[in-house]
PQR file of N, CA, C, O and H, with PARSE charges and radii, in Angstrom:
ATOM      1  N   UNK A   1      -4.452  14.458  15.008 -0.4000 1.5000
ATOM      2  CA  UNK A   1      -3.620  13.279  15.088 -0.0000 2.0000
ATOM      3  C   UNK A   1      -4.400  12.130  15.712  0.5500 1.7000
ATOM      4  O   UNK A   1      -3.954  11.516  16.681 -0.5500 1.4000
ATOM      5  N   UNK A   2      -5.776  11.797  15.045 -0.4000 1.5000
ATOM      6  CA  UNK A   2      -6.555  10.585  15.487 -0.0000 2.0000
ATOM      7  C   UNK A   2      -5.553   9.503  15.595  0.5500 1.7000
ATOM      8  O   UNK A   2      -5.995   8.740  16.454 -0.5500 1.4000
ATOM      9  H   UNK A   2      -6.138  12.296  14.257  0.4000 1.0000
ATOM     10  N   UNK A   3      -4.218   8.975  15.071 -0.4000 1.5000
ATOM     11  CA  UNK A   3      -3.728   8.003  15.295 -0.0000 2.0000
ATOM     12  C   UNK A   3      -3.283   7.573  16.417  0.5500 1.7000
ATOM     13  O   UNK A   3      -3.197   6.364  16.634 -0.5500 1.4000
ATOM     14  H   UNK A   3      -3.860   9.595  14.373  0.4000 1.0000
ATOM     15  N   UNK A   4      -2.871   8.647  17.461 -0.4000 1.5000
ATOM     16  CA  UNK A   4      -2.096   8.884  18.738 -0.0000 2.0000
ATOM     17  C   UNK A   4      -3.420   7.791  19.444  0.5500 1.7000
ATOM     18  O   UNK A   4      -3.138   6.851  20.187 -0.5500 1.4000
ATOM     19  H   UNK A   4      -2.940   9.629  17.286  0.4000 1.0000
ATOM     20  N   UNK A   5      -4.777   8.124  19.060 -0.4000 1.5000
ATOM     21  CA  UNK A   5      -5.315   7.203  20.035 -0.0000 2.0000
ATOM     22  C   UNK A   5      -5.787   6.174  20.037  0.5500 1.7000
ATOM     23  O   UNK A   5      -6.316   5.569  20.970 -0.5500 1.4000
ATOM     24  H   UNK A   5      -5.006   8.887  18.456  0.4000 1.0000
ATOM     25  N   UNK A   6      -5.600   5.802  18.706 -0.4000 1.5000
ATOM     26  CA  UNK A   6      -5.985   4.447  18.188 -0.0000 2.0000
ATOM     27  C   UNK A   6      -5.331   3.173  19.354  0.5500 1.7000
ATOM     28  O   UNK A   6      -5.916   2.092  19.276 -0.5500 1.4000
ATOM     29  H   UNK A   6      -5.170   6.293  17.948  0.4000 1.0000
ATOM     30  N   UNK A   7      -4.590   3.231  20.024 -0.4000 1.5000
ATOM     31  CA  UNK A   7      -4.019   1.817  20.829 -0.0000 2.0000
ATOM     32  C   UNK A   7      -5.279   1.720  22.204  0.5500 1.7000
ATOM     33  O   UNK A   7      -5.622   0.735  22.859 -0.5500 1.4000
ATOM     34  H   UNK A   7      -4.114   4.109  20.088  0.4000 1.0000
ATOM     35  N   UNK A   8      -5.730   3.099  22.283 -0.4000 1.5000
ATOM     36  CA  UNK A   8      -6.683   3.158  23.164 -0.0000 2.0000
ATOM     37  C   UNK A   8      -8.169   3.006  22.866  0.5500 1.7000
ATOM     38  O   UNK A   8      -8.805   2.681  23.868 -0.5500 1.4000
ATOM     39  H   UNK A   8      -5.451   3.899  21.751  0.4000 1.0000
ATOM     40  N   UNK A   9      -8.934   3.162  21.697 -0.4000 1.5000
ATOM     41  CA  UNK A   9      -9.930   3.370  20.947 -0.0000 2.0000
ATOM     42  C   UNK A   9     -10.920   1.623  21.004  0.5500 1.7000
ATOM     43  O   UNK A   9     -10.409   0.503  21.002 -0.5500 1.4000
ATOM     44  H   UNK A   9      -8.417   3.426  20.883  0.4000 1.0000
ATOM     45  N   UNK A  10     -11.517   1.765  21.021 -0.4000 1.5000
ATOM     46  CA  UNK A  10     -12.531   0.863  21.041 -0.0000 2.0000
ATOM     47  C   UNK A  10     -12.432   0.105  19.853  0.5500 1.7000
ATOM     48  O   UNK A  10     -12.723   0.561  18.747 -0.5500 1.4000
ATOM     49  H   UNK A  10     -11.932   2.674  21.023  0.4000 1.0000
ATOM     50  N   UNK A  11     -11.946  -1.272  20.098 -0.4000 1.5000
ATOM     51  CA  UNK A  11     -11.987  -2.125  19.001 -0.0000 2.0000
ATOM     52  C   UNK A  11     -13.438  -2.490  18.181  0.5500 1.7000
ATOM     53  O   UNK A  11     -14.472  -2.871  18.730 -0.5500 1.4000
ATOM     54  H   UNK A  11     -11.710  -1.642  20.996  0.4000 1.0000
ATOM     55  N   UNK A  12     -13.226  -2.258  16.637 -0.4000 1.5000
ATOM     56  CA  UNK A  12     -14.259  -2.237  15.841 -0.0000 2.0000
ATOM     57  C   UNK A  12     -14.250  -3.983  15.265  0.5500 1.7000
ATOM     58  O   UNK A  12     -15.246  -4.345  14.639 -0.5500 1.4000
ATOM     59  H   UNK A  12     -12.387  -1.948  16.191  0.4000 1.0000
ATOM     60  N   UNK A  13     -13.639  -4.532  15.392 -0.4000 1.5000
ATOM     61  CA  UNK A  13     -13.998  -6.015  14.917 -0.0000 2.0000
ATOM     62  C   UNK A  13     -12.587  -6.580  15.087  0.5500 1.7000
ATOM     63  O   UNK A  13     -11.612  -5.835  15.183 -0.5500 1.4000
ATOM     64  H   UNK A  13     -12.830  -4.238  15.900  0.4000 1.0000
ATOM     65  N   UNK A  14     -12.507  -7.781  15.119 -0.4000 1.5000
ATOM     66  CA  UNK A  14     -11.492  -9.095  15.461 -0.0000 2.0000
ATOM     67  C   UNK A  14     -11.253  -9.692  14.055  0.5500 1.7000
ATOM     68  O   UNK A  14     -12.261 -10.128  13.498 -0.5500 1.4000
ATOM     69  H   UNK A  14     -13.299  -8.387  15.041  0.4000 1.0000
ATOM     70  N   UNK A  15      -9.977  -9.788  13.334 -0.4000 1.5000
ATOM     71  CA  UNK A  15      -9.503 -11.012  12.058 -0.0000 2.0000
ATOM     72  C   UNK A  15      -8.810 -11.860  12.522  0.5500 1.7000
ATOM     73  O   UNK A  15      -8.410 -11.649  13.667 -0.5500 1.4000
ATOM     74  H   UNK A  15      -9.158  -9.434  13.786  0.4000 1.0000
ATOM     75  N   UNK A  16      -8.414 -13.067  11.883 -0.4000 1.5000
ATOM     76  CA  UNK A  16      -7.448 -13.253  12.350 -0.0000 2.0000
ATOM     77  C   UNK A  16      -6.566 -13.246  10.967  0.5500 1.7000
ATOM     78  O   UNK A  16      -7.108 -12.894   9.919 -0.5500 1.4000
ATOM     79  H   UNK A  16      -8.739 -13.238  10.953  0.4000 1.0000
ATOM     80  N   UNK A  17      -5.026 -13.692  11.000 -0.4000 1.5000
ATOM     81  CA  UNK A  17      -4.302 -14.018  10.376 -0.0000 2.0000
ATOM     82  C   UNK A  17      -3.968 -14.618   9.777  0.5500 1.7000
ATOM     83  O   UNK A  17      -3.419 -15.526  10.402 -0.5500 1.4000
ATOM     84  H   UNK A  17      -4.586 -13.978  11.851  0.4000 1.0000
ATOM     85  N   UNK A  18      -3.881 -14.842   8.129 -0.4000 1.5000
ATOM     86  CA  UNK A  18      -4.208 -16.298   7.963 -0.0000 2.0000
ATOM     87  C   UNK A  18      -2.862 -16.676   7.163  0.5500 1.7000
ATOM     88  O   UNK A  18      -2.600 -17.807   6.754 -0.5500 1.4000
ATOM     89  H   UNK A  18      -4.327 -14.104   7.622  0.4000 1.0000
ATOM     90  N   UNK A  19      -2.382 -15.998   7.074 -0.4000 1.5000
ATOM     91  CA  UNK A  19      -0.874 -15.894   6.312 -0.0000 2.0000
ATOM     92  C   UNK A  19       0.568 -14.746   6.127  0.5500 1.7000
ATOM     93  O   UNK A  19       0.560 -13.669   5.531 -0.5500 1.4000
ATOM     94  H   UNK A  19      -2.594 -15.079   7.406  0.4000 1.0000
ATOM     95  N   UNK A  20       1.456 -15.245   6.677 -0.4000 1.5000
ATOM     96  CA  UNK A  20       2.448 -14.130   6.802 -0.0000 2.0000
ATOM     97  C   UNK A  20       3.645 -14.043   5.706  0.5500 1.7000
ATOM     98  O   UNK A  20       4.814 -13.789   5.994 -0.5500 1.4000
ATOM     99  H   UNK A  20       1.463 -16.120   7.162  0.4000 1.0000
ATOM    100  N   UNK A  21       3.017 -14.368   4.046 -0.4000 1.5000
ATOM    101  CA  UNK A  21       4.168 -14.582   3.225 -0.0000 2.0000
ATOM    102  C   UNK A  21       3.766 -13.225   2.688  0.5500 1.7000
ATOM    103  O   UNK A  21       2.630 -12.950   2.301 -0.5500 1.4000
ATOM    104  H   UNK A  21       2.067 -14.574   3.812  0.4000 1.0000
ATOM    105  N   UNK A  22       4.779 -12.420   2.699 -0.4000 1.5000
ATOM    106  CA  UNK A  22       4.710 -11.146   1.662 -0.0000 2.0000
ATOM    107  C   UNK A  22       5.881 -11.203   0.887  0.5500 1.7000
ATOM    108  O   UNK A  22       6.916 -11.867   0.939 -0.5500 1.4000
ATOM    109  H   UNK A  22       5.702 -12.643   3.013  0.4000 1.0000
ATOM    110  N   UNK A  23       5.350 -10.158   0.012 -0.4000 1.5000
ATOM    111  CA  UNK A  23       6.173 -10.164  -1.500 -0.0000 2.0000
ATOM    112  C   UNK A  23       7.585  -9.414  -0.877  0.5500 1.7000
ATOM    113  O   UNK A  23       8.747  -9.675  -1.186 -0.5500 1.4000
ATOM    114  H   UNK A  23       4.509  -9.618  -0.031  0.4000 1.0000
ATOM    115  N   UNK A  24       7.055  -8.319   0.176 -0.4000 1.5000
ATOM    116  CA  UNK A  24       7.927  -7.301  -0.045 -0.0000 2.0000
ATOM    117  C   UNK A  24       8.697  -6.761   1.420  0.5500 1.7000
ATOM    118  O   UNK A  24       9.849  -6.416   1.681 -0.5500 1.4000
ATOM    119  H   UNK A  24       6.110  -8.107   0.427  0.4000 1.0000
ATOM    120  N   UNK A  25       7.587  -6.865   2.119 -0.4000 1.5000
ATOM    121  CA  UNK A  25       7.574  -6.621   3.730 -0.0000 2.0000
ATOM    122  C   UNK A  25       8.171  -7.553   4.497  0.5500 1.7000
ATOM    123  O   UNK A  25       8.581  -8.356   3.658 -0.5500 1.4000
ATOM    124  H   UNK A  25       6.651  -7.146   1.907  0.4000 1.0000
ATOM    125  N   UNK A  26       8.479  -7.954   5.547 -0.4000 1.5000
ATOM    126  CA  UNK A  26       8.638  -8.705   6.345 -0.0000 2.0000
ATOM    127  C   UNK A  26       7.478  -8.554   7.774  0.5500 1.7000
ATOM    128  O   UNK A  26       7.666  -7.791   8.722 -0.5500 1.4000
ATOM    129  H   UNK A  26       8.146  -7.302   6.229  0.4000 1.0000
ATOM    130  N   UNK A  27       6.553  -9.279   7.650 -0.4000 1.5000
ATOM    131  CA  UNK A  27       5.466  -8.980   8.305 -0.0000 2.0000
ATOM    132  C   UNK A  27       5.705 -10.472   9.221  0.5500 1.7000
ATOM    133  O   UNK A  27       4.735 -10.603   9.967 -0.5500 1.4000
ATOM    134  H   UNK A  27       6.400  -9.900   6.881  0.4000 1.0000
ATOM    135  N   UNK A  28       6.486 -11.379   9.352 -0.4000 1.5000
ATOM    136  CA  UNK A  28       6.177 -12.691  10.168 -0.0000 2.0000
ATOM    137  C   UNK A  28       6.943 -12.516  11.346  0.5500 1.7000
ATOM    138  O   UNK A  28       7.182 -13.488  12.062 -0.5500 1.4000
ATOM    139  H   UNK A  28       7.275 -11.273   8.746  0.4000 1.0000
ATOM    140  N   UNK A  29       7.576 -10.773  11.775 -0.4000 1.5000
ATOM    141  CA  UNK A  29       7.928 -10.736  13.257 -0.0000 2.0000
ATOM    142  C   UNK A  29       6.931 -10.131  13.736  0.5500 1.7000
ATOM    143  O   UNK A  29       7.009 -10.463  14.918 -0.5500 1.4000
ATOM    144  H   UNK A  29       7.382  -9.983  11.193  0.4000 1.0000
ATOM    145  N   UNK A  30       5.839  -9.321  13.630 -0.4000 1.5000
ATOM    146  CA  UNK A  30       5.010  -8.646  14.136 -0.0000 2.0000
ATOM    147  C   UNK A  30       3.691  -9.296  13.956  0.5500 1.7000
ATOM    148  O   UNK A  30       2.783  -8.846  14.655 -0.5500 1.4000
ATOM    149  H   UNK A  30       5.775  -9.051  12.669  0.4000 1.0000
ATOM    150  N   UNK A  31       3.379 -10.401  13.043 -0.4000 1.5000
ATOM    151  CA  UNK A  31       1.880 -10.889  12.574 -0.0000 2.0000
ATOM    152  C   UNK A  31       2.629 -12.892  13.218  0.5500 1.7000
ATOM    153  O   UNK A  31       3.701 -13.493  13.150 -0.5500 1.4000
ATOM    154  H   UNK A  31       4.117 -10.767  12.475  0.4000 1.0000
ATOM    155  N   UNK A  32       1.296 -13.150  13.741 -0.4000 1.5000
ATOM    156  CA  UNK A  32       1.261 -14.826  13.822 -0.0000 2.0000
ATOM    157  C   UNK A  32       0.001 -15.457  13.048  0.5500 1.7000
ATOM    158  O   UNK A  32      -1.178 -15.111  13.113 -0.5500 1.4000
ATOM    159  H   UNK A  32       0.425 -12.662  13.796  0.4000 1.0000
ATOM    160  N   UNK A  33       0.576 -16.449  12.321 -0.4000 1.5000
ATOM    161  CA  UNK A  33      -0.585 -16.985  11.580 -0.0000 2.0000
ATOM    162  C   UNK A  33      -1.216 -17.776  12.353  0.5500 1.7000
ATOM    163  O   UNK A  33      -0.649 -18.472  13.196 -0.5500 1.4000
ATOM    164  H   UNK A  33       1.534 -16.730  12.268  0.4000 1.0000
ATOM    165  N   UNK A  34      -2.513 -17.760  12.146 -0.4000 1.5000
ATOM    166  CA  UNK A  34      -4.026 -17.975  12.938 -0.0000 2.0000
ATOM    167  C   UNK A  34      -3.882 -17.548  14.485  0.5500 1.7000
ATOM    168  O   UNK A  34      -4.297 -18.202  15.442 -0.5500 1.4000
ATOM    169  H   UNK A  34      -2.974 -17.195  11.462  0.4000 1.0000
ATOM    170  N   UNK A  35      -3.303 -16.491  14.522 -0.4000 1.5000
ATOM    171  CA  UNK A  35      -3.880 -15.595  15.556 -0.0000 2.0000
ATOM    172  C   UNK A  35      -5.120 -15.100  15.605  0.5500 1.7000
ATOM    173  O   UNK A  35      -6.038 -15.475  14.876 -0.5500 1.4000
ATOM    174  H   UNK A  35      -2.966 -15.960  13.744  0.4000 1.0000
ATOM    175  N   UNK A  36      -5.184 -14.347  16.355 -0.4000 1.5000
ATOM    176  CA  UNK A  36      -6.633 -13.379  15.850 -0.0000 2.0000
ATOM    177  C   UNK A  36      -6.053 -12.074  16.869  0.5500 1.7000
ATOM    178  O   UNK A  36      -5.528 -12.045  17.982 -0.5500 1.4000
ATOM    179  H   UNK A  36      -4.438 -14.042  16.947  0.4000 1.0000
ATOM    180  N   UNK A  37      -6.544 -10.777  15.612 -0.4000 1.5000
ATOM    181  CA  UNK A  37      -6.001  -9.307  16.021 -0.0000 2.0000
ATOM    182  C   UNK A  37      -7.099  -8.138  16.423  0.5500 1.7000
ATOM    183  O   UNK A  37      -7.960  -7.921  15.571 -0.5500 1.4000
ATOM    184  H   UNK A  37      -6.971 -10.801  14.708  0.4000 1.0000
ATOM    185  N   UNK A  38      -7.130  -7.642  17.205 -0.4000 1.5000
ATOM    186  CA  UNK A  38      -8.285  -6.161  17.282 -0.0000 2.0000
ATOM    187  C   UNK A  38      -7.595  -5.271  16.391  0.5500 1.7000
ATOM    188  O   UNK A  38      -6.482  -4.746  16.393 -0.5500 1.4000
ATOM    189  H   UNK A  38      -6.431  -7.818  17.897  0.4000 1.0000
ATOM    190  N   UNK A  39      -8.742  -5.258  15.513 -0.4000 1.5000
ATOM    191  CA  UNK A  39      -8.767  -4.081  14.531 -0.0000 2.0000
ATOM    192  C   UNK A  39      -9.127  -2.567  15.568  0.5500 1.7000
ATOM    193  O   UNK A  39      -9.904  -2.444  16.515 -0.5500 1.4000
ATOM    194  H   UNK A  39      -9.646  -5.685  15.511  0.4000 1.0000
ATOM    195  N   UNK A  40      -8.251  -1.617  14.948 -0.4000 1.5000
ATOM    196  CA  UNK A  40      -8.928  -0.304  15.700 -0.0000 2.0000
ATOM    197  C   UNK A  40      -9.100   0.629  14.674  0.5500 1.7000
ATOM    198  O   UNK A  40      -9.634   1.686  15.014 -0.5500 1.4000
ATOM    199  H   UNK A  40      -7.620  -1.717  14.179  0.4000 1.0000
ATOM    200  N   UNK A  41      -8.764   0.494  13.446 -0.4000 1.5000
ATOM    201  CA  UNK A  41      -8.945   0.966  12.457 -0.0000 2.0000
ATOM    202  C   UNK A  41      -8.896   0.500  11.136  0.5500 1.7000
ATOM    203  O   UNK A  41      -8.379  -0.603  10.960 -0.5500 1.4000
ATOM    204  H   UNK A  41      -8.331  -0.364  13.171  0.4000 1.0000
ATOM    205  N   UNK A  42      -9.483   1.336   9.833 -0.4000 1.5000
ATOM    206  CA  UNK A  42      -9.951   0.130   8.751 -0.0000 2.0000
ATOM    207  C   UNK A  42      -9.500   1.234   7.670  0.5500 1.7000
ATOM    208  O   UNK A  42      -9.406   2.371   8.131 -0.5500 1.4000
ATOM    209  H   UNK A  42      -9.902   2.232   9.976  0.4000 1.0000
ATOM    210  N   UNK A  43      -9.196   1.072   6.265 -0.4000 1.5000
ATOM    211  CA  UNK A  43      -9.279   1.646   5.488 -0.0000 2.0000
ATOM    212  C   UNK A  43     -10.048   0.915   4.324  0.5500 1.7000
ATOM    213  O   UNK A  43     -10.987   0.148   4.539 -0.5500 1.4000
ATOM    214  H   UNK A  43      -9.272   0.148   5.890  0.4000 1.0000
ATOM    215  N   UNK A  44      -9.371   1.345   2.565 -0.4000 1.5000
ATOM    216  CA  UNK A  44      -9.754   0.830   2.023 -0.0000 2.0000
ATOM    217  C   UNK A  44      -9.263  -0.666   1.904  0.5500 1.7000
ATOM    218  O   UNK A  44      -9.807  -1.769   1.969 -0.5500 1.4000
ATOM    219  H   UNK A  44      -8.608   1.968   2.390  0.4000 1.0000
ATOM    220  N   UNK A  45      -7.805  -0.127   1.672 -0.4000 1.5000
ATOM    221  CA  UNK A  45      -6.454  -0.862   1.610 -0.0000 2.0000
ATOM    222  C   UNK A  45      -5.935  -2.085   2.674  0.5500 1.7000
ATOM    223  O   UNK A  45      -5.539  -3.229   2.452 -0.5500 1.4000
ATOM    224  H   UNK A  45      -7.363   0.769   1.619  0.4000 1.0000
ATOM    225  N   UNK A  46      -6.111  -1.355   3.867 -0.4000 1.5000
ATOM    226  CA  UNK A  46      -5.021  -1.495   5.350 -0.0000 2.0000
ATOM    227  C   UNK A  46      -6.395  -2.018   5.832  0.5500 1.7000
ATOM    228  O   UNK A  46      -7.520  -1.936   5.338 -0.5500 1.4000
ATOM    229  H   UNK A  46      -6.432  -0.426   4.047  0.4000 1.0000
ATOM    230  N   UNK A  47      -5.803  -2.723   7.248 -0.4000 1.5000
ATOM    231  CA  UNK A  47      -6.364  -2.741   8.321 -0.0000 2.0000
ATOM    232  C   UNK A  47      -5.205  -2.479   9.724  0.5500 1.7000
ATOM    233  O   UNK A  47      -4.113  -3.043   9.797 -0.5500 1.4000
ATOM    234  H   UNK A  47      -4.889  -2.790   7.649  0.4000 1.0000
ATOM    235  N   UNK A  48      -5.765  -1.474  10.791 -0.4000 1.5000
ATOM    236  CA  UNK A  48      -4.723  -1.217  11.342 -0.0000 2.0000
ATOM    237  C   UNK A  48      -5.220  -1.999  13.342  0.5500 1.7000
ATOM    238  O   UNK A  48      -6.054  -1.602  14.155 -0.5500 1.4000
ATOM    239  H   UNK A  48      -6.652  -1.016  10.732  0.4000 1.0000
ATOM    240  N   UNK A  49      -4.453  -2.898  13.386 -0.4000 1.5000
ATOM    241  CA  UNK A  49      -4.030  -3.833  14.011 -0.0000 2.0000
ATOM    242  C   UNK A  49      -3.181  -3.619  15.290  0.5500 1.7000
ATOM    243  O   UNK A  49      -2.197  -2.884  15.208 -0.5500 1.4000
ATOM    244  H   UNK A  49      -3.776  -3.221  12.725  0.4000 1.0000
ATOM    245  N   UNK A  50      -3.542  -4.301  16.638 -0.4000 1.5000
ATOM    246  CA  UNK A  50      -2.531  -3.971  17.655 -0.0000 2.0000
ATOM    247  C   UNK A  50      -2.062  -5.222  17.517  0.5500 1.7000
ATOM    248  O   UNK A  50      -2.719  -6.159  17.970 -0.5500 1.4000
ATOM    249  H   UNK A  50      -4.341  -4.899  16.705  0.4000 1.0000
ATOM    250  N   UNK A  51      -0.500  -5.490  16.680 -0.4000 1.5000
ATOM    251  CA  UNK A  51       0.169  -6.779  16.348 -0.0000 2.0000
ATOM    252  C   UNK A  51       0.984  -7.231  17.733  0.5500 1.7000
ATOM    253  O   UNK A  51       1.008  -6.465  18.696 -0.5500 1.4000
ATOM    254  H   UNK A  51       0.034  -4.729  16.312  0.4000 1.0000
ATOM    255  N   UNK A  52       1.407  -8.056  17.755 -0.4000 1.5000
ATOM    256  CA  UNK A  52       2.152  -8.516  18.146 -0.0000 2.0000
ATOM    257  C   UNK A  52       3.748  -7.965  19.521  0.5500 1.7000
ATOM    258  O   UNK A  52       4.323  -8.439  20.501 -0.5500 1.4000
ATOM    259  H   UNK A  52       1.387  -8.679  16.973  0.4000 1.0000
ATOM    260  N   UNK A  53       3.773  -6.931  18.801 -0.4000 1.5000
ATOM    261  CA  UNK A  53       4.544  -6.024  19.835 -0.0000 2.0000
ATOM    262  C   UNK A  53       3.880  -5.078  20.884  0.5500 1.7000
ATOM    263  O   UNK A  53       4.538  -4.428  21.696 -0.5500 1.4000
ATOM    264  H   UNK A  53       3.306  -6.546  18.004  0.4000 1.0000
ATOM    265  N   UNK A  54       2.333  -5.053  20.783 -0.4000 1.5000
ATOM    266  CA  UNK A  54       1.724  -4.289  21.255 -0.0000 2.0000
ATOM    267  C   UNK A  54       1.074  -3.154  20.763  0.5500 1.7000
ATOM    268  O   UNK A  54       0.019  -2.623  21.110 -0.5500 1.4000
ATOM    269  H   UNK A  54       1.799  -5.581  20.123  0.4000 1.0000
ATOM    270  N   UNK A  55       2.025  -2.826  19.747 -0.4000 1.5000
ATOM    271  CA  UNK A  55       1.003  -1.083  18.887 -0.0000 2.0000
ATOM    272  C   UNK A  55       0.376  -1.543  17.921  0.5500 1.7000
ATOM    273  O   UNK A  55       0.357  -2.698  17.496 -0.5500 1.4000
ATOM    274  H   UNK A  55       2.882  -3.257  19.465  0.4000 1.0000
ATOM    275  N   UNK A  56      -0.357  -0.272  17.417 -0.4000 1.5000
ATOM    276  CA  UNK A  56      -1.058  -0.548  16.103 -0.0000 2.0000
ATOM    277  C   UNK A  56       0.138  -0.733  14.681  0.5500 1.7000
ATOM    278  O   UNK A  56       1.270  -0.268  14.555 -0.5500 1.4000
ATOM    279  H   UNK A  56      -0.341   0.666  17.762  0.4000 1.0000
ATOM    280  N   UNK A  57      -0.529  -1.441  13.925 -0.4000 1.5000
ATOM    281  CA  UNK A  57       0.295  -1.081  13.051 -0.0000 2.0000
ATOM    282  C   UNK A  57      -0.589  -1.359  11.414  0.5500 1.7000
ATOM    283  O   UNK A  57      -1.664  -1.931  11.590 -0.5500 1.4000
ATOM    284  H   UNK A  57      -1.449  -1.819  14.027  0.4000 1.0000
ATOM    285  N   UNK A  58      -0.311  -1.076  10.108 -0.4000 1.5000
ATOM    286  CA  UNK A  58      -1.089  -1.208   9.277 -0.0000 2.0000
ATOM    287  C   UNK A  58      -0.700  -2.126   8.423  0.5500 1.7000
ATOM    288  O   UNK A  58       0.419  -2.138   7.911 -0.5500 1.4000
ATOM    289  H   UNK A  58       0.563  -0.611   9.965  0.4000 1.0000
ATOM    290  N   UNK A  59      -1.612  -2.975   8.206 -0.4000 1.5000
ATOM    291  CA  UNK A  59      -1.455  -4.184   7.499 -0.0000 2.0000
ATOM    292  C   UNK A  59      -2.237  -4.262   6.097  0.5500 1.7000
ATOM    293  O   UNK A  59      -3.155  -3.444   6.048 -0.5500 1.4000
ATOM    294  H   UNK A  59      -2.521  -2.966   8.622  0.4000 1.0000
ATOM    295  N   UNK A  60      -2.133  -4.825   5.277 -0.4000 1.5000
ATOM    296  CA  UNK A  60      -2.686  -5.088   3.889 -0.0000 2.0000
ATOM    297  C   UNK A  60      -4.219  -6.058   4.380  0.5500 1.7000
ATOM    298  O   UNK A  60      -4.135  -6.525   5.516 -0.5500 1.4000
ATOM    299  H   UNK A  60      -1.386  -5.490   5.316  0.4000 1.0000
ATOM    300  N   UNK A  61      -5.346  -6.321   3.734 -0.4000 1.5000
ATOM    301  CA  UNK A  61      -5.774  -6.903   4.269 -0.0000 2.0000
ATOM    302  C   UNK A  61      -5.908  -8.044   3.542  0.5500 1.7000
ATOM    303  O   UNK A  61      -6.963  -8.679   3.523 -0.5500 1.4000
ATOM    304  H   UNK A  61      -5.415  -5.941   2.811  0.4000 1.0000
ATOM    305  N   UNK A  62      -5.163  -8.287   3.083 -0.4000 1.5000
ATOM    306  CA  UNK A  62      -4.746 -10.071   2.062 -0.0000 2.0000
ATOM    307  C   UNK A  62      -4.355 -10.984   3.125  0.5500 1.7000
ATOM    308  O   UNK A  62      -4.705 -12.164   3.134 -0.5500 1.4000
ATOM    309  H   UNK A  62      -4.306  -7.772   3.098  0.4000 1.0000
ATOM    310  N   UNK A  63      -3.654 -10.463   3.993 -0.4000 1.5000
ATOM    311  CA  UNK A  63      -2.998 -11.121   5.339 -0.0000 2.0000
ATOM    312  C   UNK A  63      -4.114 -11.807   6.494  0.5500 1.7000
ATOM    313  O   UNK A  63      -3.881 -12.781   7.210 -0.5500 1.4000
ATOM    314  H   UNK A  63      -3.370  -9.504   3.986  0.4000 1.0000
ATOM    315  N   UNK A  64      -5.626 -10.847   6.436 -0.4000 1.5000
ATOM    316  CA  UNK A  64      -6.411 -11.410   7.264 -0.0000 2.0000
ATOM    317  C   UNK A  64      -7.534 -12.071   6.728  0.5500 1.7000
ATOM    318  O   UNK A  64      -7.560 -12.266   5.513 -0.5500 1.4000
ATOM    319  H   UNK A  64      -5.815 -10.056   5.854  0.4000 1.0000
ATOM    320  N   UNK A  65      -8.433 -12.432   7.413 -0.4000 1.5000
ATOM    321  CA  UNK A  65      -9.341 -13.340   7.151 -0.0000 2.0000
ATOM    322  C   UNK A  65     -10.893 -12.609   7.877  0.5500 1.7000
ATOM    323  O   UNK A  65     -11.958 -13.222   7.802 -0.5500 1.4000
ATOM    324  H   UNK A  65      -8.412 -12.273   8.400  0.4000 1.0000
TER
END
């Protein structure tokens, strides 16, 4: 369960945000545009993010920059 420690894990790079319009999600309570987020994890898809409330969470990466 590598995820459990991801809020603790050594941030691998900084995005920021460059837009919170989604098709489908509602991502503009947890994401601020031109913020900037610690990535703690990456996929192909996702980037997984300590947003706004404090945890990680996984984001599309159309959203960052």
């Amino acid at each position: 369960m590598i995820h459990n420690e991801w809020l603790t894990k050594e941030t691998i790079r900084t995005v920021t945000c460059k837009h919170t319009d989604a098709e489908k999600f509602l991502v503009s309570n947890v994401l601020t545009e031109g913020k900037t987020y610690e990535v703690k994890n990456e996929t192909e898809e996702f980037l997984f993010v300590v947003d706004n409330t404090g945890k990680v969470g996984g984001f599309y990466k159309t959203y960052f920059e």
